[in-house]
N, CA and C atoms as a LAMMPS dump frame, in Angstrom:
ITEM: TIMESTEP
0
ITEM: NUMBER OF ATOMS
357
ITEM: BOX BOUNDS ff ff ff
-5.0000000000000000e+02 5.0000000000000000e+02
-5.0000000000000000e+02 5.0000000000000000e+02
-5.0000000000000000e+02 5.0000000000000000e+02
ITEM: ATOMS id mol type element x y z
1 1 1 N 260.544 105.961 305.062
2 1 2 C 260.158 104.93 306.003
3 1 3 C 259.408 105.548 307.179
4 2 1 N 259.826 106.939 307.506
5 2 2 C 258.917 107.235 308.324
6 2 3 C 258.065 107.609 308.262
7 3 1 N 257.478 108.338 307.081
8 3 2 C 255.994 108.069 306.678
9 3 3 C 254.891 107.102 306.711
10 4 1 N 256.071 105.865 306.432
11 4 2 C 254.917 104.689 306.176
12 4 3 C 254.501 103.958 307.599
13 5 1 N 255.998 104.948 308.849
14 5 2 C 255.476 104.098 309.958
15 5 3 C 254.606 104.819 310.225
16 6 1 N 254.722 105.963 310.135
17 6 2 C 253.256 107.118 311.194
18 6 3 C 251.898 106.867 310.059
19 7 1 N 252.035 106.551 308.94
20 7 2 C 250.736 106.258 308.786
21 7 3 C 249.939 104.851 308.836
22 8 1 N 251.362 104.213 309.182
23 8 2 C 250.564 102.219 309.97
24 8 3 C 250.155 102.309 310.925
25 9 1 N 250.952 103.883 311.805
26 9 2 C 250.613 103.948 313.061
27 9 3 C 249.076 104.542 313.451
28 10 1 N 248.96 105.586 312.525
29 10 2 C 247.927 105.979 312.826
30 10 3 C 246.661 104.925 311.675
31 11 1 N 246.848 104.336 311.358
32 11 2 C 246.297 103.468 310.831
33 11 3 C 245.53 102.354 311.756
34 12 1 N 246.128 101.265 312.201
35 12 2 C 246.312 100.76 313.511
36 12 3 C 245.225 101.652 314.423
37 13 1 N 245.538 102.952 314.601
38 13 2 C 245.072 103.148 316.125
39 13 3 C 243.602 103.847 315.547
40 14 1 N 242.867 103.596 314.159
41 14 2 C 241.658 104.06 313.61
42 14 3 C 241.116 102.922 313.042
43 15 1 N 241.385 101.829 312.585
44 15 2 C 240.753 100.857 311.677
45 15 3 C 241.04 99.506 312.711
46 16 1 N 239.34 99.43 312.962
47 16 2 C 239.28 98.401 313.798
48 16 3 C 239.703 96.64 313.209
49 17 1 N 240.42 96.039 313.966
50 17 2 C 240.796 94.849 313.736
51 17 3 C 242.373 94.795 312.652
52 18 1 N 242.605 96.172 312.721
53 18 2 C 244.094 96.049 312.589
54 18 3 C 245.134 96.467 313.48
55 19 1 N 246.051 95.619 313.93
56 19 2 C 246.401 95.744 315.372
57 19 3 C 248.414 95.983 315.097
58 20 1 N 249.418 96.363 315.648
59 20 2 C 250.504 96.364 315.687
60 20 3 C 250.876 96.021 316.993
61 21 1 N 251.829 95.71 317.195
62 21 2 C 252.473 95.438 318.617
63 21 3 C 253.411 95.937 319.071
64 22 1 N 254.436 97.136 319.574
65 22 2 C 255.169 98.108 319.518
66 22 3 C 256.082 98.526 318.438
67 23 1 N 256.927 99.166 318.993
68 23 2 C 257.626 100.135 317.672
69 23 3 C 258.532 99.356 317.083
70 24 1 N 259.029 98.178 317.442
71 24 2 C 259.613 97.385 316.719
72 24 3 C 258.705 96.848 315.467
73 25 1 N 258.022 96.459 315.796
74 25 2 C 256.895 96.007 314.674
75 25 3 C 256.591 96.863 314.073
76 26 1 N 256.445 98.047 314.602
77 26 2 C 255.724 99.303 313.391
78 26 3 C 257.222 99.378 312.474
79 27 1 N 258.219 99.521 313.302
80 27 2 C 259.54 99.872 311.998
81 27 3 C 259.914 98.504 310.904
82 28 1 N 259.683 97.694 311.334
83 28 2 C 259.721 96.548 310.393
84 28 3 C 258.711 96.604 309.61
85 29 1 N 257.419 96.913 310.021
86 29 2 C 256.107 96.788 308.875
87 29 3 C 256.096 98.109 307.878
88 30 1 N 256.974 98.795 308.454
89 30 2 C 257.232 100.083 307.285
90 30 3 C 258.312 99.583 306.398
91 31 1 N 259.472 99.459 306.791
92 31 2 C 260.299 98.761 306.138
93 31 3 C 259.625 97.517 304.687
94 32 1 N 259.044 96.479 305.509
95 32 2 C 258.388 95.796 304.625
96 32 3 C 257.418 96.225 303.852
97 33 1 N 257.109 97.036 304.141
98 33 2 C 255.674 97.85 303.394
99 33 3 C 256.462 98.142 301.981
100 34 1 N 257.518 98.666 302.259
101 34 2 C 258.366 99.428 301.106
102 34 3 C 258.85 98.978 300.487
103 35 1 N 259.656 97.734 300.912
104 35 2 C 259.545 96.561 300.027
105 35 3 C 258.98 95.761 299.123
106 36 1 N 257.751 95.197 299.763
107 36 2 C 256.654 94.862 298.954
108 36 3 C 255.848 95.381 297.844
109 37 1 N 255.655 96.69 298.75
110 37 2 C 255.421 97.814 297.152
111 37 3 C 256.463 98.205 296.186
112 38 1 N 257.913 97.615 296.488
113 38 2 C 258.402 97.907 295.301
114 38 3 C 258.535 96.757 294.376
115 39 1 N 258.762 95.521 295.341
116 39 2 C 258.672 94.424 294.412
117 39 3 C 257.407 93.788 293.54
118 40 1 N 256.633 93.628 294.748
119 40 2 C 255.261 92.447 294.613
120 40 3 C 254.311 93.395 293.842
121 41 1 N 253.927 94.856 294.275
122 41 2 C 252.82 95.459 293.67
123 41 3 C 252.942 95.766 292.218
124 42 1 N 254.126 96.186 291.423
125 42 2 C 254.188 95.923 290.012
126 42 3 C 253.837 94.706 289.469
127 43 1 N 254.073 93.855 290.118
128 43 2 C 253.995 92.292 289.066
129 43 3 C 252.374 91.945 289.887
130 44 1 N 251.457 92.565 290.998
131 44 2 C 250.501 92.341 291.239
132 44 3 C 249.319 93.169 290.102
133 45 1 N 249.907 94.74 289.927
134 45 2 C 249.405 95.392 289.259
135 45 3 C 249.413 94.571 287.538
136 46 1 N 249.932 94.4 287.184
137 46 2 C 250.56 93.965 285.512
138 46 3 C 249.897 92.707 285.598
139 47 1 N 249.14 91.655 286.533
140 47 2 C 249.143 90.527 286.289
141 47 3 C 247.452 90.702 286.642
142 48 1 N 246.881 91.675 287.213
143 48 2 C 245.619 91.948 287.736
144 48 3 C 245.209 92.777 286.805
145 49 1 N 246.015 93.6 285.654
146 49 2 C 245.571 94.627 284.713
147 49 3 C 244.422 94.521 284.134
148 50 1 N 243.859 93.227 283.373
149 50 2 C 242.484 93.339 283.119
150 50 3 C 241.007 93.562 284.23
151 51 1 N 241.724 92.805 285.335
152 51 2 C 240.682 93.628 286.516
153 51 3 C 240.453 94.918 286.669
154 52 1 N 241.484 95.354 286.583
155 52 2 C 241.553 96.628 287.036
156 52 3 C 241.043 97.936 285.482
157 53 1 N 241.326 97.597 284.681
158 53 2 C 240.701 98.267 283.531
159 53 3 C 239.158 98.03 283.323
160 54 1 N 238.76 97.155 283.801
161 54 2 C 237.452 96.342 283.69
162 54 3 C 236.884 97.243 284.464
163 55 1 N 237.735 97.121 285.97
164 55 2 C 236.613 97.84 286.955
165 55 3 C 236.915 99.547 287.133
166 56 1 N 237.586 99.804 286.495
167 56 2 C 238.341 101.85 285.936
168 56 3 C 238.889 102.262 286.954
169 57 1 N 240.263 100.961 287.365
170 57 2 C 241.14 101.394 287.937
171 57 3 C 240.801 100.605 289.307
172 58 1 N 239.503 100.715 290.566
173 58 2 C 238.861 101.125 291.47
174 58 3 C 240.026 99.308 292.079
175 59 1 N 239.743 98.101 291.217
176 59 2 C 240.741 97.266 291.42
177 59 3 C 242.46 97.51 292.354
178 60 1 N 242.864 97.985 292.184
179 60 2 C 244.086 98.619 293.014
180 60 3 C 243.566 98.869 294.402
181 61 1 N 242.25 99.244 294.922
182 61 2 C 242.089 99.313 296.094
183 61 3 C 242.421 98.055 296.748
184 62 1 N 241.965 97.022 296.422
185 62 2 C 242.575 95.526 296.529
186 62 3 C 243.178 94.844 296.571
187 63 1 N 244.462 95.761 295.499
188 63 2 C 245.622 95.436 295.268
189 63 3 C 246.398 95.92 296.513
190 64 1 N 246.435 97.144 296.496
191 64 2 C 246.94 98.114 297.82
192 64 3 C 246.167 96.919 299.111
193 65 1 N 244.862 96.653 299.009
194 65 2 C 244.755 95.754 300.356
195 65 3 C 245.371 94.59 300.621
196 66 1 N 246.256 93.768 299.269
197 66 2 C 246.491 92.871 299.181
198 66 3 C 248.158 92.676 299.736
199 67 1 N 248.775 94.156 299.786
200 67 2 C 250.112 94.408 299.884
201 67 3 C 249.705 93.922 301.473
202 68 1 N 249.186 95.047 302.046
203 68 2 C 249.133 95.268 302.967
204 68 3 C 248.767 93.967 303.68
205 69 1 N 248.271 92.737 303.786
206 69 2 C 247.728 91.814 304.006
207 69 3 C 249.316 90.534 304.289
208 70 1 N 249.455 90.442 302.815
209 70 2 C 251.124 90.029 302.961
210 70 3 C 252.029 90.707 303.857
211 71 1 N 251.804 91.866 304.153
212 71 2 C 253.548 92.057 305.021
213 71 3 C 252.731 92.184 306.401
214 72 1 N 251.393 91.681 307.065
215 72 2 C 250.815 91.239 307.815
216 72 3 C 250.876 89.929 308.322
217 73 1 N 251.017 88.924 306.608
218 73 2 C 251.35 87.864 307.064
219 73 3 C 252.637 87.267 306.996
220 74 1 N 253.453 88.244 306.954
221 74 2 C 254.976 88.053 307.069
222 74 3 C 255.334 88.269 308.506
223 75 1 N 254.434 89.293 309.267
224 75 2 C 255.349 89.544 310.238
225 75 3 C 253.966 89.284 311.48
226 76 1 N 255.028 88.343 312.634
227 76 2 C 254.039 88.059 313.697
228 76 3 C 253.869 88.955 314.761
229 77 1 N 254.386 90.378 314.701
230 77 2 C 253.653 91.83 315.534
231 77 3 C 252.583 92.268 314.912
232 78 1 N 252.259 91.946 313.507
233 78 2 C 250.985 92.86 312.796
234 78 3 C 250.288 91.912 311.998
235 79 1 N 248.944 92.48 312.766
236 79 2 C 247.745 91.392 312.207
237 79 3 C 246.139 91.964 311.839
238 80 1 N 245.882 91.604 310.814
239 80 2 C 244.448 92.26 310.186
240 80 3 C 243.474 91.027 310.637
241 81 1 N 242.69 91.741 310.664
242 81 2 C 241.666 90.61 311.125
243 81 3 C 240.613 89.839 309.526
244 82 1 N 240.559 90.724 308.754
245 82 2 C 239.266 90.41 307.825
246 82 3 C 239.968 91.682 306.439
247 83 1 N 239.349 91.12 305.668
248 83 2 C 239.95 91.611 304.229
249 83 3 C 239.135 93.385 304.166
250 84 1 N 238.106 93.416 304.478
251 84 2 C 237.576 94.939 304.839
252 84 3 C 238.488 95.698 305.857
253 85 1 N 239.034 95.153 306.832
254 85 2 C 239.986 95.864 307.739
255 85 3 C 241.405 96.163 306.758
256 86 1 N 241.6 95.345 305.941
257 86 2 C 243.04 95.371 305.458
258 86 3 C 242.888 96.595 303.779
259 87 1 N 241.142 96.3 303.555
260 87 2 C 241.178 97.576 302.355
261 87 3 C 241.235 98.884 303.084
262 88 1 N 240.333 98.987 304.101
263 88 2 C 240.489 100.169 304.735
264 88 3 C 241.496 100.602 305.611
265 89 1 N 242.401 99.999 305.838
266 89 2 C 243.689 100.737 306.282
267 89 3 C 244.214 100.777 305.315
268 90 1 N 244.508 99.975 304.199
269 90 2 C 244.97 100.195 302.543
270 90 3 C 244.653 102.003 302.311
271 91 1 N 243.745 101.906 302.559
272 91 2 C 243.258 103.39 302.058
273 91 3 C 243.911 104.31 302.905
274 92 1 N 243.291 104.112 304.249
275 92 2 C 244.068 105.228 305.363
276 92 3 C 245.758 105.173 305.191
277 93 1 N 246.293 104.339 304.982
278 93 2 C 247.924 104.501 304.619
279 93 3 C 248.154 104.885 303.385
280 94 1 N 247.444 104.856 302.519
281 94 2 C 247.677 105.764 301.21
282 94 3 C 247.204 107.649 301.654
283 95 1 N 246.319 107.812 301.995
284 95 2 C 245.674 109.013 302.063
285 95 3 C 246.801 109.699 302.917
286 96 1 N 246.998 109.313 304.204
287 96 2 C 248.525 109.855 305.311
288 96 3 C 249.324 109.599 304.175
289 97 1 N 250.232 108.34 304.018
290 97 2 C 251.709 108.664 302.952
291 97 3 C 251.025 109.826 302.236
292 98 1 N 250.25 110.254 301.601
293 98 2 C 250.162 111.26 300.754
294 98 3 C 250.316 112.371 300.76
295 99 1 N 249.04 112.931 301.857
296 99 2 C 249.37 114.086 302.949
297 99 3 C 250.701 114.254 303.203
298 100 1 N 251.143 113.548 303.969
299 100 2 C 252.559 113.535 304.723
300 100 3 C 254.042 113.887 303.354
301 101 1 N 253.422 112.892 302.524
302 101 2 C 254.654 113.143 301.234
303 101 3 C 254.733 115.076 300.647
304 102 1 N 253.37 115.338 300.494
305 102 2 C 253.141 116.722 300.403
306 102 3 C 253.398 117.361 301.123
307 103 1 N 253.544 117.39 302.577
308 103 2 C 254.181 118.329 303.223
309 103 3 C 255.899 118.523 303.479
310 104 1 N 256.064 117.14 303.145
311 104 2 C 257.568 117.382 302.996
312 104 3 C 257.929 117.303 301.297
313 105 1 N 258.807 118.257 300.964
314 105 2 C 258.952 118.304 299.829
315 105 3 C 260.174 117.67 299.252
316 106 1 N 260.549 117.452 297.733
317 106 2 C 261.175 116.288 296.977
318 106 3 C 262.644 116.492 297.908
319 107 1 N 263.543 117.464 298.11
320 107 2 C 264.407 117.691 299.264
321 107 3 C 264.767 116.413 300.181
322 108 1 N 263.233 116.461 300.973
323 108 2 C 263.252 115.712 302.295
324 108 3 C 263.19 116.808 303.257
325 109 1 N 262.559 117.612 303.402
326 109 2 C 262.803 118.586 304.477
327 109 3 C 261.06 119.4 304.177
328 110 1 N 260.597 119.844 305.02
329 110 2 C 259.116 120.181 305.027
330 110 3 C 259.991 121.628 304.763
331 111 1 N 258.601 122.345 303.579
332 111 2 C 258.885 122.852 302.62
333 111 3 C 257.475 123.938 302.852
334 112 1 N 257.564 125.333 302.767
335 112 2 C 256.258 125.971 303.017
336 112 3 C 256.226 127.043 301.866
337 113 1 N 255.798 126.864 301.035
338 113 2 C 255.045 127.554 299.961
339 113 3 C 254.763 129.162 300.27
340 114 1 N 255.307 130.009 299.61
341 114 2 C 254.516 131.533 299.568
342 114 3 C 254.843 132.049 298.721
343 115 1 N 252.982 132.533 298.739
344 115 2 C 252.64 133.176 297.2
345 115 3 C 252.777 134.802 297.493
346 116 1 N 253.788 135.438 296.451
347 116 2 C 254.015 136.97 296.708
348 116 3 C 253.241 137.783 295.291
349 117 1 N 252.238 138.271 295.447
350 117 2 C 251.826 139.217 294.415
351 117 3 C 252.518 140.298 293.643
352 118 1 N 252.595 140.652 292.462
353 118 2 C 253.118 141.52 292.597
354 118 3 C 252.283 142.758 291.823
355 119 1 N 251.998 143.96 292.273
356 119 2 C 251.206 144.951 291.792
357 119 3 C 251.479 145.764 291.027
């Protein structure tokens, strides 16, 4: 959950016309974020599948904008302005969760890699 808030957050404060309203709202729109993607985006994905094979996958950007749009219009602290604002923070909150998931490792605890040669 705290991934998904620091990347609504920094989301929000880069993609114009998507707006949050303090940290109450950011922790609920993470919360819901996580929700939604566990419920709604399978049965969005599975029911959009020929779109998305049609167009080689690229469909899910839409889908992902579409999550994001709903738990916008669920909650009255967070608001997108226009469906281009809501793909492109779609994106910027995938790209951070991602980053961010990679630096902390399956654990839960940030995790630093070293490579030892041996001669």
């Amino acid at each position: 959950m705290l991934i998904s808030a620091l990347s609504l957050w920094l989301a929000s404060s880069i993609v114009p016309g998507m707006h949050i309203e303090g940290l109450g709202s950011l922790a609920l729109s993470a919360l819901l974020l996580g929700i939604v993607n566990a419920i709604f985006r399978p049965l969005a994905i599975f029911l959009t599948l020929p779109f998305t094979i049609l167009t080689l996958g690229l469909f899910l950007f839409v889908v992902n904008a579409a999550m994001l749009g709903l738990v916008a219009w669920l909650l009255p602290g967070f608001t997108i302005a226009s469906f281009w604002s809501a793909l492109l923070g779609s994106l910027v909150v995938s790209i951070v969760g991602t980053v961010l998931s990679w630096m902390i490792g399956p654990h839960g605890k940030y995790e630093v890699l070293a490579v030892r040669r041996k001669y």
